[in-house]
py3Dmol code that shows the C-alpha trace and the ligand (Angstrom):
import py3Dmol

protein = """\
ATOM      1  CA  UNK A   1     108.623  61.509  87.212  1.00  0.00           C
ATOM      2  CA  UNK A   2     109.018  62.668  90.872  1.00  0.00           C
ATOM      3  CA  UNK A   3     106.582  64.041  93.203  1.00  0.00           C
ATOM      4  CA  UNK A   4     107.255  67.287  94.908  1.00  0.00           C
ATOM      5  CA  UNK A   5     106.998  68.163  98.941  1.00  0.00           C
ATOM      6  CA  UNK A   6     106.725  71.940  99.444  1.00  0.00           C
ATOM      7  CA  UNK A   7     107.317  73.917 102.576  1.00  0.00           C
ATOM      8  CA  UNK A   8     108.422  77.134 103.934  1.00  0.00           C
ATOM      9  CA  UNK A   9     110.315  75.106 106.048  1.00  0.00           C
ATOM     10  CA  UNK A  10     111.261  71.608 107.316  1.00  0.00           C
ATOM     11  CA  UNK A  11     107.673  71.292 108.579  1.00  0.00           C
ATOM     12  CA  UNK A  12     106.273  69.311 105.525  1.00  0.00           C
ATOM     13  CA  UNK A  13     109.140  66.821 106.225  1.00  0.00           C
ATOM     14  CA  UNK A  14     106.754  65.511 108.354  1.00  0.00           C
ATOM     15  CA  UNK A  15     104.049  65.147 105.746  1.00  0.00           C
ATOM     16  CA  UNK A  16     106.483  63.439 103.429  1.00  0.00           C
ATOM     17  CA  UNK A  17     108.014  60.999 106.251  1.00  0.00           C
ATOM     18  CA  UNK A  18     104.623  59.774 105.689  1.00  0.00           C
ATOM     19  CA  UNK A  19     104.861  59.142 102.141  1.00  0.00           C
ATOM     20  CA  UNK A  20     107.764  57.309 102.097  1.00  0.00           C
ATOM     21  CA  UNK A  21     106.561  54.845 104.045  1.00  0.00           C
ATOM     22  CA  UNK A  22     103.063  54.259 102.104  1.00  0.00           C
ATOM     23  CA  UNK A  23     105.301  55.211  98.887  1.00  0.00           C
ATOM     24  CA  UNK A  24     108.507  53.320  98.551  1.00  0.00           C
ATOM     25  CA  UNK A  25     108.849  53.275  94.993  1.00  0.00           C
ATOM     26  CA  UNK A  26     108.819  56.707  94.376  1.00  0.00           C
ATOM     27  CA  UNK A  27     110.906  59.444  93.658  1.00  0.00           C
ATOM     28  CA  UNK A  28     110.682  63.021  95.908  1.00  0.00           C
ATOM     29  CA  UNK A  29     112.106  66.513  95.634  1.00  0.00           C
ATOM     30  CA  UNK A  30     111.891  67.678  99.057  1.00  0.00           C
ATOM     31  CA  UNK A  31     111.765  71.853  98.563  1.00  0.00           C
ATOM     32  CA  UNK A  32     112.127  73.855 101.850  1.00  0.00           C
ATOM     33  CA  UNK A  33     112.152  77.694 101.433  1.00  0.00           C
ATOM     34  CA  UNK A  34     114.758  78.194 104.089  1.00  0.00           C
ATOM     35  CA  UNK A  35     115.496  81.515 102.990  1.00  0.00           C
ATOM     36  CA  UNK A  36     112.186  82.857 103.744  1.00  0.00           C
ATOM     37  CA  UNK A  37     110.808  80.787 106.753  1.00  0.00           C
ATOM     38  CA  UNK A  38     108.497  81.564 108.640  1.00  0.00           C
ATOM     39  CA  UNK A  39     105.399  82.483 106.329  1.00  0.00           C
ATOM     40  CA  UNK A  40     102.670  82.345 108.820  1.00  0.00           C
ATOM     41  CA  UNK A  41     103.855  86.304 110.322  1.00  0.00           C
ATOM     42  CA  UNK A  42     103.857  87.644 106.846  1.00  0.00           C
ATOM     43  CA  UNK A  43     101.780  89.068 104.425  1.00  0.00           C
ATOM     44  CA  UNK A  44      99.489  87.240 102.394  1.00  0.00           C
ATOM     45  CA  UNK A  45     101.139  89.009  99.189  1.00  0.00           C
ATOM     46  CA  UNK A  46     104.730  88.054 100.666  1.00  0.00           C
ATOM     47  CA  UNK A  47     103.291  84.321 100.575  1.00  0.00           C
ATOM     48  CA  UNK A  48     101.709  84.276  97.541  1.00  0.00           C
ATOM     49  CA  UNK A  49     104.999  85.561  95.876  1.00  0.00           C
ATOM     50  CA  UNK A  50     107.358  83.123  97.678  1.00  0.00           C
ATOM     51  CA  UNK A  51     104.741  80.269  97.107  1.00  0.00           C
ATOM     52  CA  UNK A  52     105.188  81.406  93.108  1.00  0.00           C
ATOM     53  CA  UNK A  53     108.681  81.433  92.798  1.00  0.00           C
ATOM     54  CA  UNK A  54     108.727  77.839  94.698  1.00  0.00           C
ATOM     55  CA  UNK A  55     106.283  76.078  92.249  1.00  0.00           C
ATOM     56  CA  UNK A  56     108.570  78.269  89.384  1.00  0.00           C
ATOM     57  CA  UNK A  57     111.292  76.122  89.909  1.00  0.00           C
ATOM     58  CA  UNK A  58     109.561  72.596  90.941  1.00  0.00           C
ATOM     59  CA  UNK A  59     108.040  72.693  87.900  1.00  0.00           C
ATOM     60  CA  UNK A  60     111.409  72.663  85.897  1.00  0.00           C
ATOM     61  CA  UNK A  61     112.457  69.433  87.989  1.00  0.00           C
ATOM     62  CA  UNK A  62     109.906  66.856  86.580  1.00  0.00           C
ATOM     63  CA  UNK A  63     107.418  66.503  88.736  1.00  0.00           C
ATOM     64  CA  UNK A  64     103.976  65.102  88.296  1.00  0.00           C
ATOM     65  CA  UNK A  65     102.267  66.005  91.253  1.00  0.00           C
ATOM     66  CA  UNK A  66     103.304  68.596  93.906  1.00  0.00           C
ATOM     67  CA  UNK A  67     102.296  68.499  97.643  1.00  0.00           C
ATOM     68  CA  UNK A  68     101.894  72.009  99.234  1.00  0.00           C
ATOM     69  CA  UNK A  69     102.658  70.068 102.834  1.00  0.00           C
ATOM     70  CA  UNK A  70     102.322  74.084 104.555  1.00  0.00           C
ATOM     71  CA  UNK A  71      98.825  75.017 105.848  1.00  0.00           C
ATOM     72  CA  UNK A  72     100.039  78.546 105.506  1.00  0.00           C
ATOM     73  CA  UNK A  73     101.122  78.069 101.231  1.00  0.00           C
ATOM     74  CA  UNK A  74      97.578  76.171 100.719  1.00  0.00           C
ATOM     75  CA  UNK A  75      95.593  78.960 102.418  1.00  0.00           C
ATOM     76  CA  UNK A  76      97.188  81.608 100.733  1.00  0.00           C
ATOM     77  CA  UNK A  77      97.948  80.384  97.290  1.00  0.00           C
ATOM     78  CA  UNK A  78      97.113  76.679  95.992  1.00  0.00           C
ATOM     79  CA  UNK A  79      94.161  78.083  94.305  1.00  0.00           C
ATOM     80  CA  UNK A  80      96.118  80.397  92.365  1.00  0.00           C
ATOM     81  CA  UNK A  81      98.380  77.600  92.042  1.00  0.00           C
ATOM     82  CA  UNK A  82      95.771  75.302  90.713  1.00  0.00           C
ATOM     83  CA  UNK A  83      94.571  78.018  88.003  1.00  0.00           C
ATOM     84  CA  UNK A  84      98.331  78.603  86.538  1.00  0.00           C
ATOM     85  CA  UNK A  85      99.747  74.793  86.760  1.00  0.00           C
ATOM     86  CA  UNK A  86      97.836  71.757  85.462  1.00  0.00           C
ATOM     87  CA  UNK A  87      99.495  69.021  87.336  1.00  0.00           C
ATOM     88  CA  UNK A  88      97.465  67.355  91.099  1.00  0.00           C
ATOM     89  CA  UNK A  89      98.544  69.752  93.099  1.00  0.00           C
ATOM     90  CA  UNK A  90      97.562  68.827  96.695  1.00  0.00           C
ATOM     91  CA  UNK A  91      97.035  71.211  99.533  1.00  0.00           C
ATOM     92  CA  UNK A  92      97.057  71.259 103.369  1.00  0.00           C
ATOM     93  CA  UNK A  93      93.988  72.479 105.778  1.00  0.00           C
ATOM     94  CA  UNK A  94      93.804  71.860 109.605  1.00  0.00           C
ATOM     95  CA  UNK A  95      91.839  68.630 110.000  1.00  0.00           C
ATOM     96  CA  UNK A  96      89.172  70.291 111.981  1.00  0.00           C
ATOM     97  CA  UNK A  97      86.628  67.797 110.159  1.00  0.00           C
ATOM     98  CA  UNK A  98      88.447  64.720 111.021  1.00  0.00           C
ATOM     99  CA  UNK A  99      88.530  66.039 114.612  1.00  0.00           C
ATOM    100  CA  UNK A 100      85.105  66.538 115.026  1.00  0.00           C
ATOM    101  CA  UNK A 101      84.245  63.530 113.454  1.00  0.00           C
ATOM    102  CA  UNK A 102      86.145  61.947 116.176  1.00  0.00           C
ATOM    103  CA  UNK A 103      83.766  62.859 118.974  1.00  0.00           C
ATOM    104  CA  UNK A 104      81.267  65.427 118.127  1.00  0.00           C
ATOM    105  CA  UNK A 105      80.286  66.675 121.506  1.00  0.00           C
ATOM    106  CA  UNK A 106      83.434  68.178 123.223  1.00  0.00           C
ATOM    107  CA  UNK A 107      85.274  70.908 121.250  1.00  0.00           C
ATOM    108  CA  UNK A 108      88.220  71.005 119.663  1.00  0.00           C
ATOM    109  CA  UNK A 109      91.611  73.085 119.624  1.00  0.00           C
ATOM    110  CA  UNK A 110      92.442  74.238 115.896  1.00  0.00           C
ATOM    111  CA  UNK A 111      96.768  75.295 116.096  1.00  0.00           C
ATOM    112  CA  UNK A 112      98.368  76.758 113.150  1.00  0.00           C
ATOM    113  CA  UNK A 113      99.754  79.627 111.997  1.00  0.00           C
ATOM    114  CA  UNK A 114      98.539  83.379 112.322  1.00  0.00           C
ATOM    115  CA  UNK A 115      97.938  83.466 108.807  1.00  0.00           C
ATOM    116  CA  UNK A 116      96.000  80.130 108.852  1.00  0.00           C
ATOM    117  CA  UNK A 117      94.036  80.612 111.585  1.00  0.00           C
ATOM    118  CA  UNK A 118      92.882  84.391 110.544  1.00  0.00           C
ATOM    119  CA  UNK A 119      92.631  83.085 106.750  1.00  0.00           C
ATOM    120  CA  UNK A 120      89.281  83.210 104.694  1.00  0.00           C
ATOM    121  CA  UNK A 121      89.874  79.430 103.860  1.00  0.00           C
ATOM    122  CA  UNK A 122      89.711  78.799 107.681  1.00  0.00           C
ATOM    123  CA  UNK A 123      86.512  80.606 108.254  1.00  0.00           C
ATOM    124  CA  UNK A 124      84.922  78.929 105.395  1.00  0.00           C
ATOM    125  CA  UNK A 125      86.374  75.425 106.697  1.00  0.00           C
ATOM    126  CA  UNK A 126      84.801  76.379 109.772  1.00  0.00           C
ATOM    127  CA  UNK A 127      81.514  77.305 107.875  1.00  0.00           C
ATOM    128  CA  UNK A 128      81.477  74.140 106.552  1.00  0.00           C
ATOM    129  CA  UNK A 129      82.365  71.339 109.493  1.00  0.00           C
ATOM    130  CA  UNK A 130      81.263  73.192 112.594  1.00  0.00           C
ATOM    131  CA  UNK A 131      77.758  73.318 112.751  1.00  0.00           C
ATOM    132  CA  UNK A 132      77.480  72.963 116.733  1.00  0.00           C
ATOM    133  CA  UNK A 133      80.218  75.646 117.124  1.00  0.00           C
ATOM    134  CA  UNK A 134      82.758  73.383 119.184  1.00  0.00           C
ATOM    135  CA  UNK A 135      85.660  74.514 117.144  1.00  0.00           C
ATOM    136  CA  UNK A 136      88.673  77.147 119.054  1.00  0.00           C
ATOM    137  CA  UNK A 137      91.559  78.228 117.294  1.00  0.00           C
ATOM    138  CA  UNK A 138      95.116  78.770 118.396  1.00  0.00           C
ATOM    139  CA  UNK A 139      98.074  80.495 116.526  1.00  0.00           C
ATOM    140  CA  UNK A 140     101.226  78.822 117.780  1.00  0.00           C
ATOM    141  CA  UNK A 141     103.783  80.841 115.919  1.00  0.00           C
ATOM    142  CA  UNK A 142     107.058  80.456 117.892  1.00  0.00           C
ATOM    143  CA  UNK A 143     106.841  76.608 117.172  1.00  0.00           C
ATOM    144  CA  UNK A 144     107.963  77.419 113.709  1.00  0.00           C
ATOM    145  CA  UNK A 145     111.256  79.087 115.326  1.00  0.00           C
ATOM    146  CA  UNK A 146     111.613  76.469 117.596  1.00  0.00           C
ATOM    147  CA  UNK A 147     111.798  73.609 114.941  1.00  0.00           C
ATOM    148  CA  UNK A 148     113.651  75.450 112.164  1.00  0.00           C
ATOM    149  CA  UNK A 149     116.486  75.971 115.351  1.00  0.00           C
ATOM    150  CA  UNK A 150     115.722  72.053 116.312  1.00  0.00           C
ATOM    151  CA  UNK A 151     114.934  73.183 119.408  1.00  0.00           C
ATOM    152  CA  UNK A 152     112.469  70.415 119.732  1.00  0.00           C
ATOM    153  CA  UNK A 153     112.844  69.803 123.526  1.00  0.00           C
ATOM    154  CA  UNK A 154     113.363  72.167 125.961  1.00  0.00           C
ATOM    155  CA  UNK A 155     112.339  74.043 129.018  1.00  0.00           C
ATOM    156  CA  UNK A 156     111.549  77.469 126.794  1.00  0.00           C
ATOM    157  CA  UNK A 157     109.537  74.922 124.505  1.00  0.00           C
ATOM    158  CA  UNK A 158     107.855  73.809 127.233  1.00  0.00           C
ATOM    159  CA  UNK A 159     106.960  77.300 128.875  1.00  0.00           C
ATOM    160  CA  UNK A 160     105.778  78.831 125.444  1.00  0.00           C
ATOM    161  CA  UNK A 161     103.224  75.607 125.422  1.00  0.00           C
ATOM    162  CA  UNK A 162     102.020  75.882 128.957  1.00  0.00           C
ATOM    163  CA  UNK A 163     101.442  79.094 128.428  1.00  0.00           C
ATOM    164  CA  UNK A 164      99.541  79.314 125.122  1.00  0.00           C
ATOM    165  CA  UNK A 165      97.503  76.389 126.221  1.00  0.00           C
ATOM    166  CA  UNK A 166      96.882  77.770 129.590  1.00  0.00           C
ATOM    167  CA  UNK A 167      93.611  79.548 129.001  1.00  0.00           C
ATOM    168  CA  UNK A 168      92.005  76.556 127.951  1.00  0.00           C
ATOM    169  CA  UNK A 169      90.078  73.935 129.914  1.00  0.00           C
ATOM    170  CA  UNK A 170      91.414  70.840 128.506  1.00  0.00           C
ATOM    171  CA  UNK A 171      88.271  69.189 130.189  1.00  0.00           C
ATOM    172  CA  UNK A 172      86.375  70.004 127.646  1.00  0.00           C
ATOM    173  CA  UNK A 173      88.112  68.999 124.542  1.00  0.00           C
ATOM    174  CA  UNK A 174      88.787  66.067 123.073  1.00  0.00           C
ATOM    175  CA  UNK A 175      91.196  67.078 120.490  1.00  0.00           C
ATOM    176  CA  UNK A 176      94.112  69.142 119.601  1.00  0.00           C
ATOM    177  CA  UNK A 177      94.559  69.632 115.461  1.00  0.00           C
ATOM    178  CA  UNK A 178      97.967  70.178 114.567  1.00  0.00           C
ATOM    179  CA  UNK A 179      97.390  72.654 111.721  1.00  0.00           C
ATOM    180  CA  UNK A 180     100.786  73.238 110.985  1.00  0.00           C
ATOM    181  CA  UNK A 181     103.625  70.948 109.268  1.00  0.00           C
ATOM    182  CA  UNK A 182     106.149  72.651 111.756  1.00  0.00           C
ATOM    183  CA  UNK A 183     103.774  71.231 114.867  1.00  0.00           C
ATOM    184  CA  UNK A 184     104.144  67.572 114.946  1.00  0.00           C
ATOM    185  CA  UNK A 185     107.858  68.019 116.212  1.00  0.00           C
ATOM    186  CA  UNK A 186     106.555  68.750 119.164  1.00  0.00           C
ATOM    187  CA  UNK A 187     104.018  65.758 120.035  1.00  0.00           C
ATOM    188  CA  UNK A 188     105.770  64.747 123.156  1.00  0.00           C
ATOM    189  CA  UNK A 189     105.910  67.907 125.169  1.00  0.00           C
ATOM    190  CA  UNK A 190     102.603  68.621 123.784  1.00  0.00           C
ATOM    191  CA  UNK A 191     101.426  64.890 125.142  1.00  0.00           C
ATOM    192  CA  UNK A 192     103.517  65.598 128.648  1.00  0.00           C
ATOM    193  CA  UNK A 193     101.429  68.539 129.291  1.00  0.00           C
ATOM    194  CA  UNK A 194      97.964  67.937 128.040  1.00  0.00           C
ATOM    195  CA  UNK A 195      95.688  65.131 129.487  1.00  0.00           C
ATOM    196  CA  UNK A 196      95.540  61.702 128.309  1.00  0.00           C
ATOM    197  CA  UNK A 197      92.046  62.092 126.910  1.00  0.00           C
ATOM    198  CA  UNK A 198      93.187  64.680 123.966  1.00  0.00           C
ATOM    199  CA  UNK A 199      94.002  63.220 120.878  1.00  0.00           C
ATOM    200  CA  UNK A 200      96.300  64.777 118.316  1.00  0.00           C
ATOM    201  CA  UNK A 201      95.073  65.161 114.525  1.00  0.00           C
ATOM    202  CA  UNK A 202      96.843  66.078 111.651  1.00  0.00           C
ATOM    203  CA  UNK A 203      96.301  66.116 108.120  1.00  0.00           C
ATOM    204  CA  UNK A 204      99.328  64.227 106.902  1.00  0.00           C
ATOM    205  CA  UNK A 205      97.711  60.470 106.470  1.00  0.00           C
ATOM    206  CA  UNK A 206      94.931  62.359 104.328  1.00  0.00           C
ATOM    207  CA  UNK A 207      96.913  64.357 102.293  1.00  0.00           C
ATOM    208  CA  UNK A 208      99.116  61.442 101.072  1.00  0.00           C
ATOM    209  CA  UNK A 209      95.775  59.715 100.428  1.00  0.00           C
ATOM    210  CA  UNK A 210      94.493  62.217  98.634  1.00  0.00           C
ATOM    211  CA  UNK A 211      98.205  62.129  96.469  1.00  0.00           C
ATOM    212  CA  UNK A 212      97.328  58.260  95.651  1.00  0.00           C
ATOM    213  CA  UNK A 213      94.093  58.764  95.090  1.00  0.00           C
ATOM    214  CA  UNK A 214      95.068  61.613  92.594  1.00  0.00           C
ATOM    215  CA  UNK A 215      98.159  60.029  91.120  1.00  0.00           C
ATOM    216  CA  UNK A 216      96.599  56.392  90.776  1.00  0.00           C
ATOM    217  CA  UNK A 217      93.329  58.500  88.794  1.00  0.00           C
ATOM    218  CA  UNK A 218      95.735  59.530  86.129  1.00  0.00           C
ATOM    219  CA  UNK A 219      97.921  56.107  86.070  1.00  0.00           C
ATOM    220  CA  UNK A 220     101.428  57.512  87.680  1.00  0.00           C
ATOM    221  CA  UNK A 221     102.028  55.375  90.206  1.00  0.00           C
ATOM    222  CA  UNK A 222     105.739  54.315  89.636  1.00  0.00           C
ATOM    223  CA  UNK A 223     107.822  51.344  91.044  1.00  0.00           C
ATOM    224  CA  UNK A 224     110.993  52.993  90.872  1.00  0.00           C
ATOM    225  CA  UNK A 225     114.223  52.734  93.802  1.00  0.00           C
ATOM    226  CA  UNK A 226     113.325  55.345  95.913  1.00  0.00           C
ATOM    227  CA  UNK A 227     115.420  58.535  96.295  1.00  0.00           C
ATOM    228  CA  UNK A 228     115.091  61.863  97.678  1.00  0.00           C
ATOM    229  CA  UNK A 229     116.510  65.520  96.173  1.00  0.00           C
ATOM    230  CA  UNK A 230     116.686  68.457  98.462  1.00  0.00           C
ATOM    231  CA  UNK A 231     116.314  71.889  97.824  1.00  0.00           C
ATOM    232  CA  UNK A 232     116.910  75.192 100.136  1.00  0.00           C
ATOM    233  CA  UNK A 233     114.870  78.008  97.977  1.00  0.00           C
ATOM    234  CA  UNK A 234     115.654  76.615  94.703  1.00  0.00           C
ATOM    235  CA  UNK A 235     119.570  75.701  95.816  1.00  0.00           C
ATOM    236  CA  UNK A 236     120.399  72.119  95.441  1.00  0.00           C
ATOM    237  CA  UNK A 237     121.480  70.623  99.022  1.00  0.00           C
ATOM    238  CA  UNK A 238     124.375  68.741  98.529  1.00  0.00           C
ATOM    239  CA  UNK A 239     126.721  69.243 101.777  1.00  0.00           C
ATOM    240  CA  UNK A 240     127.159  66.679 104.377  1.00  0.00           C
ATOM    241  CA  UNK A 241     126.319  69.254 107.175  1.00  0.00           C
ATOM    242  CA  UNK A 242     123.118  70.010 105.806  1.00  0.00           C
ATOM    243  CA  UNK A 243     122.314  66.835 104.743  1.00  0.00           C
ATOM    244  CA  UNK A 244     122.578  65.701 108.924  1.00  0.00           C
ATOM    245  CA  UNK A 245     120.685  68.531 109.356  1.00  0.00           C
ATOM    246  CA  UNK A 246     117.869  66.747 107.189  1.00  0.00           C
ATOM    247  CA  UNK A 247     118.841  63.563 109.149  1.00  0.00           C
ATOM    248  CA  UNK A 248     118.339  65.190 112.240  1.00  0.00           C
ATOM    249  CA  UNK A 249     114.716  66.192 111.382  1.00  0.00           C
ATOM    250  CA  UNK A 250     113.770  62.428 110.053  1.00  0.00           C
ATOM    251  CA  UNK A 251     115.355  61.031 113.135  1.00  0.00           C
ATOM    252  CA  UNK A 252     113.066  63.159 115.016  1.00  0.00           C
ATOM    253  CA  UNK A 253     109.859  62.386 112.902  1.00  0.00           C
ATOM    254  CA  UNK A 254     110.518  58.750 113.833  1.00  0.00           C
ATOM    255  CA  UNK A 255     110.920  59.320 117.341  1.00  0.00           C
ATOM    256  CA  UNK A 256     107.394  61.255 117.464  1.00  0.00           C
ATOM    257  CA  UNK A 257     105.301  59.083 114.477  1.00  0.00           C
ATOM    258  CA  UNK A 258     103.304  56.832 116.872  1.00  0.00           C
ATOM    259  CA  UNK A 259     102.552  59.845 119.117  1.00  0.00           C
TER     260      UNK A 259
END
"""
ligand_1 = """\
10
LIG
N 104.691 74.592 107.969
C 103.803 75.622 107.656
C 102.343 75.253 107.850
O 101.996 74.085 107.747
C 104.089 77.060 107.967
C 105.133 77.479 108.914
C 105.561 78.912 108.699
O 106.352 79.106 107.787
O 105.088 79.808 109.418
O 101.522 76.082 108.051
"""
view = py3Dmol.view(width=600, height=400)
view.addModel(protein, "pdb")
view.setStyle({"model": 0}, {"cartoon": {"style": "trace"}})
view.addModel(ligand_1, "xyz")
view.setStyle({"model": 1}, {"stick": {}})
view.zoomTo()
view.show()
């Protein structure tokens, strides 16, 4: 049986570009809702109902476990997820915790979407890991444009950054969380502009963790070739053009990994 990757968008490439190196013997269905990216400027309800209709059709394409690699998706809807489906299903949240853990005395930039960083699951994360209130958060929604165009480098990429991150006194922190799949395309202009001393953090080594950990509980590990299947919103991707398109975005996941 395969294991699912589930996005609005091409962000959660990222979080399975991950997998497949930890994972080579398994099978993945890659499913990008291109037809309704971006979710973080919509409604919750808009979500929750594109978030249904995606798990809908993964779970006619024999999956065991499916990885809701959006931030946006698993604050609006993997608990509802969770109560209708009874296969791991594995969500996203900005690694605020693994930040902090990091240093503990300077604060640290949360970026995600609007709807992740306004969410009830964000406050309550918050709640939770940020006792000495050192946590900021940052909604960084044109990056989602900017990678689903593959803009990933350029001057208007640049300016948008500069200026989102130009209230901030950089001094003072000692991390930036990348709460969004969408975000870690942009690691080097992000690294060009802020100072050495910030680290980047994202959730993508835990989350495929967490898929082991799940998927080695209930004996599914596979050794099996490994192969991918794409889907655009429930279409099968099949043409060479969009098929370099996916290249494209791997390509560029390898270029910014060790960033
Ligand atoms: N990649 C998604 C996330 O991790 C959301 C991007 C969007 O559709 O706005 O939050």
């Amino acid at each position: 049986m395969k294991i699912a990757f589930f996005d609005s968008g091409m962000g959660g490439l990222s979080v399975m570009h991950h997998a497949m190196k930890v994972l080579p013997h398994e099978q993945f269905v890659f499913y990008a809702d291109e037809d309704n990216v971006p979710y973080g400027t919509k409604t919750r309800e808009q979500v929750m109902y594109y978030v249904g209709q995606a798990f809908d059709f993964l779970m006619t394409q024999d999956v065991k476990a499916i990885v809701t690699a959006c931030n946006t998706a698993t604050s609006v809807a993997v608990a509802e997820m969770r109560r209708r489906y009874s296969i791991p299903i594995i969500g996203m949240e900005p690694a605020a915790k693994k930040a902090l853990d990091l240093d503990g005395e300077h604060r640290v930039l949360v970026t995600a979407t609007p709807i992740t960083v306004r969410g009830r699951k964000m406050e309550l994360l918050i709640e939770k890991v940020d006792k000495d209130h050192l946590v900021d958060r940052l909604a960084l929604p044109d990056l989602v444009t900017f990678a689903e165009r593959q803009e990933f480098r350029s001057p208007a990429v640049t300016d948008y950054l500069r200026t989102q991150f130009a209230a901030y006194d950089f001094a003072d922190y000692s991390a930036l969380v990348l709460g969004c799949t969408h975000f870690n395309y942009f690691k080097d202009t992000m690294r060009e502009i802020l100072p050495d001393h910030i680290r980047f953090v994202d959730g993508n080594e835990g989350t495929v963790n967490e898929l082991i950990r799940r998927l080695r509980e209930c004996d599914a590990l596979e050794e099996l070739p490994q192969t991918v299947d794409y889907f655009y919103s429930g279409r099968p991707v099949h043409e060479a053009e969009e098929l370099e398109r996916i290249r494209q975005f791997m390509r560029r996941l390898d270029q910014v990994y060790a960033i």
